[in-house]
C-alpha positions as CSV (number, residue, x, y, z in Angstrom):
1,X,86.4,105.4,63.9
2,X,86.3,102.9,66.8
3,X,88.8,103.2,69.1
4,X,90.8,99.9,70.1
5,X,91.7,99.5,73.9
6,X,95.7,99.0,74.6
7,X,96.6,95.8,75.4
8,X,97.5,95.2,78.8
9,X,100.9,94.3,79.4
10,X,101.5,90.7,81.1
11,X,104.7,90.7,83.3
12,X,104.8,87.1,84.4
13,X,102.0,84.0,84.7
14,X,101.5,81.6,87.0
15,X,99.3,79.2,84.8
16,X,96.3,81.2,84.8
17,X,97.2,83.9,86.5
18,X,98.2,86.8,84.8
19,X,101.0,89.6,87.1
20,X,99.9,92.9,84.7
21,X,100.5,96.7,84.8
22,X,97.5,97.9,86.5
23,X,95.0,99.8,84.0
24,X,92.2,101.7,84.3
25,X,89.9,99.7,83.0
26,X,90.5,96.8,86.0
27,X,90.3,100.0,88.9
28,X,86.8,99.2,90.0
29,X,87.6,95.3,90.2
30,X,90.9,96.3,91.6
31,X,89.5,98.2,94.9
32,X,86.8,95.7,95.6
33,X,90.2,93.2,95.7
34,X,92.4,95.9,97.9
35,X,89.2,96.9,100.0
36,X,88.5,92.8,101.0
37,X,92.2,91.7,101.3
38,X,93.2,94.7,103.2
39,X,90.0,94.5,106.3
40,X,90.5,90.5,106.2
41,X,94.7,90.0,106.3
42,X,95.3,93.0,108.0
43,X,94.7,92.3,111.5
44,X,94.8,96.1,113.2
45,X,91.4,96.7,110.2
46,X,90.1,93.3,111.0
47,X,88.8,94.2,114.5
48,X,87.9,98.0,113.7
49,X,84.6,96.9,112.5
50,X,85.0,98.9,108.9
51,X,82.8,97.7,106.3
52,X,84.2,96.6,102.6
53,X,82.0,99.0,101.0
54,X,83.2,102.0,103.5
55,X,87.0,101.0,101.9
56,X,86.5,100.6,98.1
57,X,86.0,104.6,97.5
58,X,89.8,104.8,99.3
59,X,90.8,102.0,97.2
60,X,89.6,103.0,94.2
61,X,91.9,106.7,94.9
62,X,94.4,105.0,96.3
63,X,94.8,102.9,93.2
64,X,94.1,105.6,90.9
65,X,96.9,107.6,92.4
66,X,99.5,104.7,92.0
67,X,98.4,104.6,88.6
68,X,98.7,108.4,87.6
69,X,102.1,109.0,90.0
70,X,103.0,105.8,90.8
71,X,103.2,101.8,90.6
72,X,100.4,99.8,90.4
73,X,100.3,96.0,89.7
74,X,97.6,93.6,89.5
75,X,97.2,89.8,89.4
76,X,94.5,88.7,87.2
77,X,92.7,84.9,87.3
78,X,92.6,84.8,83.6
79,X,89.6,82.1,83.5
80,X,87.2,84.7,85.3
81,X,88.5,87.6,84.3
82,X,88.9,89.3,88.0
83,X,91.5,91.0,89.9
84,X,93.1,88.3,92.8
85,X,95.7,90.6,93.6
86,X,97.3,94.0,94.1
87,X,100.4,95.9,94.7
88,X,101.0,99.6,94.8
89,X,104.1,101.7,95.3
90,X,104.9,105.8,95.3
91,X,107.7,108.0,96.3
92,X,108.5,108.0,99.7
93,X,109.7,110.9,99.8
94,X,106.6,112.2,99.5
95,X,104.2,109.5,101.2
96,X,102.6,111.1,104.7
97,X,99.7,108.6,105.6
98,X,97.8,110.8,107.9
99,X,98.2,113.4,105.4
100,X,94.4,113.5,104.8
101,X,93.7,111.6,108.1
102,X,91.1,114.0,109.3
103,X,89.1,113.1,106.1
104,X,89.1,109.6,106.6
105,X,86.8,107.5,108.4
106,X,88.1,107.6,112.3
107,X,88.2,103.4,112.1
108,X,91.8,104.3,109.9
109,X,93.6,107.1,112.4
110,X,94.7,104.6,114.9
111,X,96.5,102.8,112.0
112,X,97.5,105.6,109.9
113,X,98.6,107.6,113.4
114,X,101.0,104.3,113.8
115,X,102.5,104.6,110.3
116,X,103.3,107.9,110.8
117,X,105.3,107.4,114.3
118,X,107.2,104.4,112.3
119,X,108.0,106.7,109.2
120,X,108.9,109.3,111.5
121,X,111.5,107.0,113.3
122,X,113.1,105.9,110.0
123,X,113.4,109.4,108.6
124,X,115.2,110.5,111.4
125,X,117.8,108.2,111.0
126,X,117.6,108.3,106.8
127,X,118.3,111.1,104.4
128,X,114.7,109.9,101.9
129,X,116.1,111.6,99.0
130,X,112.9,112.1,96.2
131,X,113.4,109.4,93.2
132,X,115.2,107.0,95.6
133,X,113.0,106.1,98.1
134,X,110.0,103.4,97.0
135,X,107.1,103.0,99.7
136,X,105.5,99.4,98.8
137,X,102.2,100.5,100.1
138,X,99.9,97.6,99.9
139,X,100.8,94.3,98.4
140,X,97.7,92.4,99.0
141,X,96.5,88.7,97.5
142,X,93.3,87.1,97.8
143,X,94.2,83.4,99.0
144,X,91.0,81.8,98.8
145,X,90.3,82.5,95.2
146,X,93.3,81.1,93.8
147,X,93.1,77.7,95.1
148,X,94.6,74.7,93.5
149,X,97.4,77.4,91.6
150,X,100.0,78.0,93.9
151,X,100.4,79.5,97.6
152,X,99.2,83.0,97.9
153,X,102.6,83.8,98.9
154,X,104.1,83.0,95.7
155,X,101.8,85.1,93.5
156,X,102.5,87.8,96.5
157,X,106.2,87.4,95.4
158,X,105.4,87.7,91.9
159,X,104.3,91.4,92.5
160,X,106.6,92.3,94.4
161,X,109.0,91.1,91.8
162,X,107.3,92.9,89.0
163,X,106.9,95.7,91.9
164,X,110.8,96.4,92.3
165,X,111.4,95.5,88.7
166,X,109.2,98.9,88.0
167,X,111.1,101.3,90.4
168,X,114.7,99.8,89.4
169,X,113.8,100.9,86.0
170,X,112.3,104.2,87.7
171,X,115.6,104.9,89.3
172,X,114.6,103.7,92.9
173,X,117.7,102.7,94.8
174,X,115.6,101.6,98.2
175,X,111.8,100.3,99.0
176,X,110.5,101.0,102.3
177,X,107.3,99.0,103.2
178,X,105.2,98.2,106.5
179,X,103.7,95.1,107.7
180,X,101.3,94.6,110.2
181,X,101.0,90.4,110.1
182,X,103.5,87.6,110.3
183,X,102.3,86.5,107.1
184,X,103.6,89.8,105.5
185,X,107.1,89.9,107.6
186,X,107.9,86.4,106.2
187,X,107.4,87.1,103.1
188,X,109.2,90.8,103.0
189,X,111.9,89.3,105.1
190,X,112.6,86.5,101.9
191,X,111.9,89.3,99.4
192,X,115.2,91.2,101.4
193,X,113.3,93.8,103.5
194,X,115.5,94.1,107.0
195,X,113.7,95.2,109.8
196,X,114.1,98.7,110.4
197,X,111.4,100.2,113.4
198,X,109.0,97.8,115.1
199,X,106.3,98.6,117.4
200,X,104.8,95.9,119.7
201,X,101.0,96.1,119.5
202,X,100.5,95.8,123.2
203,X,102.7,99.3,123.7
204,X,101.2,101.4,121.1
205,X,98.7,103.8,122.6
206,X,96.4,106.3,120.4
207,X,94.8,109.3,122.3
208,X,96.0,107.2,125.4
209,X,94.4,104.0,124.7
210,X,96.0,100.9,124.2
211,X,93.8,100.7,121.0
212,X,95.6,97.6,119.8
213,X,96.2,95.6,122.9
214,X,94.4,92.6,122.1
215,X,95.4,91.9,118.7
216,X,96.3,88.0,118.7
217,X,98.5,85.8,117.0
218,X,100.6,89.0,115.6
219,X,102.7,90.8,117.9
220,X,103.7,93.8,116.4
221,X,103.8,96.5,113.4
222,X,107.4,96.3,111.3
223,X,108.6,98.6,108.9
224,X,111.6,97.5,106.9
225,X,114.0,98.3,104.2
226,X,115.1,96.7,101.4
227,X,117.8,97.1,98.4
228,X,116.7,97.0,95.3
């Protein structure tokens, strides 16, 4: 008896693209998208001089994980069959991001040491009760290959929509996410994340050094907070 593949359920389309559930069958194609948008739009991985192929293996677990415990959207270009876009979200209660630190490449601690400090800061100030408490971990578009259908930052919208449509029916109350370009604080801002902890890039030291210092055209990291 063959066995016939579930259908993959569409959440929204923006004429040919597709905002699905993630699946298993796109996580390959998914973490070559994550691992390219993340060391190109993220300017504190831009400059660290980290390869795409050195990211995809963490992509490919990362996704995997939001997948098993988690949310994890994609956006699909329907006319080539390929993965434009991804968003992932887990319990924040439980998210640490230099929980495996040590067993990352040293290009990530810097950035992973800064999340921390940020989460830190919030949870000081916040009881993060389990089941309440969504981290929007990466929401990540590729602009450039979807050209002539919209701004990125509309199909970024979409799946962040479909995103907090997931953990509303999951019982999430809150969504916590961090941004590290302006590009990313516009758009969170309009999506109803407020500001919560920000740390100016020419302030934040790692193992005393400034590692961030020269970062242009973005001035800071911001982690905010939004309703849902």
């Amino acid at each position: 008896m063959t066995l016939i593949a579930e259908k993959t359920k569409v959440l929204a389309r923006i004429r040919h693209i597709a905002i699905e559930e993630g699946s298993e069958q796109r996580l390959a194609d998914a973490a070559g998208c994550l691992a390219r948008c993340y060391l190109k739009d993220n300017p504190l991985m831009a400059c660290s001089g980290l390869e795409v192929e050195e990211f995809e293996p963490i992509a490919a677990y990362l996704i995997g994980a939001a997948l098993e415990n988690g949310i994890a959207i994609f956006a699909v270009d329907e006319t080539r069959n390929r993965v434009v876009g991804v968003s992932l979200a887990e319990d924040y209660a439980h998210c640490d991001p230099i929980r495996d630190m040590q067993e990352l490449d040293p290009l990530f601690h810097p950035l992973l040491n800064l999340f921390g400090l940020m989460d830190e800061r919030l949870k000081a100030e916040e009881d993060v009760a389990e089941g309440q408490w969504l981290y929007h971990a990466f929401l990540n578009v590729e602009s450039k290959d979807i050209e002539g259908v919209g701004v990125a930052a509309g199909i970024s919208a979409q799946l962040c929509e479909a995103t907090f449509a997931a953990a509303r029916k999951q019982g999430f109350q809150f969504c916590v996410g961090h941004t590290t370009n302006l590009f990313s604080q516009r758009l969170y801002r309009k999506m109803g994340f407020e500001p919560r902890v920000e740390i100016p890039y020419h302030d934040y030291a790692f193992n005393g050094e400034r590692v961030y210092a020269d970062v242009k055209w973005h001035h800071s990291a911001v982690l905010g907070v939004a309703s849902l």
